[in-house]
VMD Tcl script that draws the C-alpha trace (Angstrom):
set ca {
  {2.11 18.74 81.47}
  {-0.46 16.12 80.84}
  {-1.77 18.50 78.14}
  {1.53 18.74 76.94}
  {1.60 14.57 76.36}
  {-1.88 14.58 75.13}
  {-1.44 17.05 72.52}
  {1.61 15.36 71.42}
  {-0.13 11.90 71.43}
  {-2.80 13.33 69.34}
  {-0.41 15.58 67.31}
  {1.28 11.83 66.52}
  {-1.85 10.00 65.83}
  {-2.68 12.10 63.45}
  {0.60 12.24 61.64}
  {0.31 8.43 61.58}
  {-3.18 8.51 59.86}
  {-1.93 11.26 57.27}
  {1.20 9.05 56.57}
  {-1.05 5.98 56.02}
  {-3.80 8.12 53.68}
  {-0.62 9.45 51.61}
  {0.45 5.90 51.12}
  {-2.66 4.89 50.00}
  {-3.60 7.77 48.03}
  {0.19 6.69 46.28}
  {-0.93 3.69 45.75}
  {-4.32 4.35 44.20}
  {-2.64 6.75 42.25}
  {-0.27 4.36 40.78}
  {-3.25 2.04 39.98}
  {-5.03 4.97 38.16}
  {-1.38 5.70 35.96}
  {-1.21 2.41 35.34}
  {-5.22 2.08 34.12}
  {-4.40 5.35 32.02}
  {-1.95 4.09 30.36}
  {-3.65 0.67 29.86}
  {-6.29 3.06 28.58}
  {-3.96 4.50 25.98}
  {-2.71 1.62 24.85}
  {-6.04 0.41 23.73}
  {-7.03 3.51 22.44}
  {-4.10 3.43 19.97}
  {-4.85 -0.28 19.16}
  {-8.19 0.84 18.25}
  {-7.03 3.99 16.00}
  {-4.94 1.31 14.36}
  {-7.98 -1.51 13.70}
  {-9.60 1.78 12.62}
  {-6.59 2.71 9.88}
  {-6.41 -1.25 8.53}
  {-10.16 -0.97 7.99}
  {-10.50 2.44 6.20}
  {-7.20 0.94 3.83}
  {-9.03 -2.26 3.18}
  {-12.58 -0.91 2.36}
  {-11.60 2.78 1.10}
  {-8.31 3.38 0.15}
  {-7.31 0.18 -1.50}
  {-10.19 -0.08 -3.90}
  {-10.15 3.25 -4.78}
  {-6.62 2.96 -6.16}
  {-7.09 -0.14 -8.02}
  {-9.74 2.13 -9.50}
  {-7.35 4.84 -10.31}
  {-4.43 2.38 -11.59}
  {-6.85 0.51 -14.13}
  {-8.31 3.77 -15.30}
  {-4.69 5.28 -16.07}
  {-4.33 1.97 -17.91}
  {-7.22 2.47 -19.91}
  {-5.88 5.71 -20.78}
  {-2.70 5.10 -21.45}
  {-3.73 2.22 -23.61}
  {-6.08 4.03 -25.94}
  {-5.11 3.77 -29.81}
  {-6.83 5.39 -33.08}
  {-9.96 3.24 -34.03}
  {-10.94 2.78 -30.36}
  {-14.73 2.65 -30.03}
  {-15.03 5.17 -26.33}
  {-17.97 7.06 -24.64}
  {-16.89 10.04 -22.58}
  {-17.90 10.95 -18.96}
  {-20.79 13.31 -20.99}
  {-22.19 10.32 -22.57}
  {-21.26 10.73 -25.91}
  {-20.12 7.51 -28.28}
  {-17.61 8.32 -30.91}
  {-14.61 6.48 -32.14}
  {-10.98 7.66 -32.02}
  {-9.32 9.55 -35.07}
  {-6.32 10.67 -33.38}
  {-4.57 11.43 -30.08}
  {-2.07 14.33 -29.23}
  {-0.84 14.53 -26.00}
  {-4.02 14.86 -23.81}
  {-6.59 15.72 -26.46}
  {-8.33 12.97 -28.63}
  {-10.07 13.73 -31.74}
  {-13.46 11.98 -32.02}
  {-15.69 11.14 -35.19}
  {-19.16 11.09 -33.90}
  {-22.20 9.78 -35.37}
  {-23.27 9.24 -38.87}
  {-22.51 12.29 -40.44}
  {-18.97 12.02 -39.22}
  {-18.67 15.20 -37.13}
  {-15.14 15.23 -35.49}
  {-15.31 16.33 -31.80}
  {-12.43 17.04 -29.61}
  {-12.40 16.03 -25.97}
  {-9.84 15.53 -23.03}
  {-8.04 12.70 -22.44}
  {-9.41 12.52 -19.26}
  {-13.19 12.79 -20.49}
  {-13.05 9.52 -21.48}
  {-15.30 6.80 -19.26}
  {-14.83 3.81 -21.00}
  {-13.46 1.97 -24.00}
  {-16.83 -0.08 -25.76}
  {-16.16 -3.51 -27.03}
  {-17.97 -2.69 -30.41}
  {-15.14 -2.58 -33.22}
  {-15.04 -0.50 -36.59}
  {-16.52 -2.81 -38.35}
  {-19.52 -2.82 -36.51}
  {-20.29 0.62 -36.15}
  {-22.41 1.66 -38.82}
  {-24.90 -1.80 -37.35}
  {-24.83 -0.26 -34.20}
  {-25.95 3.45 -35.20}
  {-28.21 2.95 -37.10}
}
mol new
graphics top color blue
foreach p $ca { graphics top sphere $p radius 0.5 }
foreach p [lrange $ca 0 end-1] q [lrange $ca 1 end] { graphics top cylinder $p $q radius 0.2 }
display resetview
């Protein structure tokens, strides 16, 4: 009978220690949700700080480049002094659509090119183009 007791005693001790290392193995795992989801939290903040920057130094300029190049395009007229992406300075004789008609150097040789070809529009005017060839 004493057995008995002392098994049981033991048989209760134990029980109490396993109910105390669940509680605190609830709690700790509480504190570990809670750091995961602090965790998360400023993971996503930093995918975000990450975003605004790429926008600001990447994306934004990059449009403004695009916009003021379709500008350029769009605004291109006959008589326009242009050099294309290839390097080549003519001035406009016509447009259709999205092919302009170059005349290109001193002989006059007409060249046609995409719209798209084109790099830049040159300040120099008709007027001042047979100066600047030759």
């Amino acid at each position: 009978m004493i057995d008995l007791f002392r098994n049981m005693t033991l048989f209760a001790a134990e029980a109490t220690t396993a109910a105390a290392g669940a509680a605190d193995g609830a709690a700790t795992g509480a504190y570990d949700a809670s750091a995961g989801v602090g965790s998360l939290v400023s993971m996503g903040l930093s995918m975000v700080v990450l975003f605004v920057v790429f926008y600001f130094f990447l994306i934004r300029p990059q449009r403004k480049k695009e916009k003021k190049t379709k500008e350029m395009l769009d605004a291109l007229k006959k008589g326009d002094r242009i050099c294309t992406i290839g390097g080549i300075y003519g001035t406009i004789a016509s447009i259709k659509d999205d092919t302009i008609t170059l005349i290109v150097g001193g002989d006059k040789m007409t060249m046609v090119v995409a719209r798209w070809a084109i790099r830049s529009v040159e300040d120099v005017s008709v007027e001042n183009e047979g100066e600047m060839l030759n």
